[in-house]
C-alpha positions as CSV (number, residue, x, y, z in Angstrom):
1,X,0.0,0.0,0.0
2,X,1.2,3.4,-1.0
3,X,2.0,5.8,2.0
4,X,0.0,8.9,2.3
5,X,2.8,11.5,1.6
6,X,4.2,9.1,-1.7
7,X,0.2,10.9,-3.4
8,X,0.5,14.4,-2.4
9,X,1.8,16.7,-5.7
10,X,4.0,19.0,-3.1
11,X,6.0,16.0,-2.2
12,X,6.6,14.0,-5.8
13,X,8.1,17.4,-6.6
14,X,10.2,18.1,-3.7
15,X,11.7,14.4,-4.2
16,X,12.5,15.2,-8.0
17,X,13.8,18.6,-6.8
18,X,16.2,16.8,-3.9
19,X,17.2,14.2,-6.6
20,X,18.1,16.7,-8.7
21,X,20.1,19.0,-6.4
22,X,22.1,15.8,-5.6
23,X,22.9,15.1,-9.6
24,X,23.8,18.8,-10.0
25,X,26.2,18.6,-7.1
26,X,27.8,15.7,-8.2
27,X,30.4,17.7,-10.3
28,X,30.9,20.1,-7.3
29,X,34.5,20.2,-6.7
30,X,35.8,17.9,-3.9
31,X,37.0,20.3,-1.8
32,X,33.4,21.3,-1.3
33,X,32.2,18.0,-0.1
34,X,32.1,19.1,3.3
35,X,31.0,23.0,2.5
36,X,28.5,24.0,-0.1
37,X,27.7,20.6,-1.5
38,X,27.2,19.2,2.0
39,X,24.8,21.9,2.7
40,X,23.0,22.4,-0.3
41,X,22.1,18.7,-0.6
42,X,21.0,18.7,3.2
43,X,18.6,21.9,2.7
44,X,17.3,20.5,-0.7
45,X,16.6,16.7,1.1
46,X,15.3,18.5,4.2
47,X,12.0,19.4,1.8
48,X,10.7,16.2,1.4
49,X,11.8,15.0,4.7
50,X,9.9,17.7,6.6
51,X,6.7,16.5,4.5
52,X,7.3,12.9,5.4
53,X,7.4,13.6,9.4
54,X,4.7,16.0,8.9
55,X,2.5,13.6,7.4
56,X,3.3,11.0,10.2
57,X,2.4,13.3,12.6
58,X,-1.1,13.6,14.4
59,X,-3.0,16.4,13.0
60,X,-2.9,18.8,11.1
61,X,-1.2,21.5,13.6
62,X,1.5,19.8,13.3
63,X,2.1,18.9,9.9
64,X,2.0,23.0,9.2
65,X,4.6,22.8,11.5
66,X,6.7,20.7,9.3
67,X,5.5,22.1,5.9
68,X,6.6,25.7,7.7
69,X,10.1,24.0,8.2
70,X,10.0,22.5,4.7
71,X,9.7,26.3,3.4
72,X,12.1,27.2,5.3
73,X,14.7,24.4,4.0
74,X,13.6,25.6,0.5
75,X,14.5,29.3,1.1
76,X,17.9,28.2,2.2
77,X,18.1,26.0,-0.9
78,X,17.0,28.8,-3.0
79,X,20.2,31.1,-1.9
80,X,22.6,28.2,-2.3
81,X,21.9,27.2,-5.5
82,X,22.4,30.9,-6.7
83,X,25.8,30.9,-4.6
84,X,26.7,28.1,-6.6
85,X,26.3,29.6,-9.9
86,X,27.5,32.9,-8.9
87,X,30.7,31.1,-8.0
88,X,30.9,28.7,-11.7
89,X,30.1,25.5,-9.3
90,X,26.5,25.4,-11.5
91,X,26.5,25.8,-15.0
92,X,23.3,28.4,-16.0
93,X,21.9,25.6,-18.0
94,X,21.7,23.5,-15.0
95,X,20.6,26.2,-12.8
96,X,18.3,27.2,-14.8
97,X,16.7,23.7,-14.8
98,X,17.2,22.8,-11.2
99,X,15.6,26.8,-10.2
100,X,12.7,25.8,-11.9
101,X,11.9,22.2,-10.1
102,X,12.5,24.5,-6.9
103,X,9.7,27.5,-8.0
104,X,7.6,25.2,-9.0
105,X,8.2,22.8,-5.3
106,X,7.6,26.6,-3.3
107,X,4.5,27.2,-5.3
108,X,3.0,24.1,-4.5
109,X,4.2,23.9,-0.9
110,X,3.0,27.5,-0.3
111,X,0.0,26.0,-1.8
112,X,0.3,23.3,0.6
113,X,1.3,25.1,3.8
114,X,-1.6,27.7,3.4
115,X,-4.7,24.3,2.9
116,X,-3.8,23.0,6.5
């Protein structure tokens, strides 16, 4: 049986936006594998996570909770992506593919966040 969070839009999208983050990363230099890379992938995989514990929470008082954290995690992914291409770790074409799973994963989880 499907879990509950594995239906909800918000969260198919902040998977494909975590799995993508780590892909894009992968090319980071190795230096960085304890700076930015470490802590972009942890921001970007802290989205769907948040919806997971959320949704195996009692209520919904407390899944806002964890959707709240989950926009939270996506803001900080937001400025760490554009560090990355500021500093030539992310090509534009990349960024530019990888900034538009993360608009679209905010629009839905504002979406989300504001139905609870």
């Amino acid at each position: 049986m499907e879990k509950g969070y594995k239906k909800l839009e918000v969260w198919k999208k902040a998977d494909a936006l975590a799995k993508a983050v780590y892909a894009a990363t992968s090319s980071f230099p190795k230096d960085e594998v304890y700076g930015v890379t470490s802590q972009l992938r942890r921001a970007a995989l802290s989205v769907p996570v948040n919806i997971v514990e959320g949704t195996g929470r009692q209520g919904n008082k407390e899944l806002k909770q964890f959707a709240n954290i989950a926009l939270g995690s996506l803001a900080e992914t937001e400025y760490l992506l554009e560090f990355c291409k500021d500093v030539g770790y992310l090509p534009e074409k990349v960024f530019a593919e990888v900034e538009t799973l993360r608009c679209e994963t905010g629009r839905l989880l504002w979406c989300f966040y504001k139905s609870l």
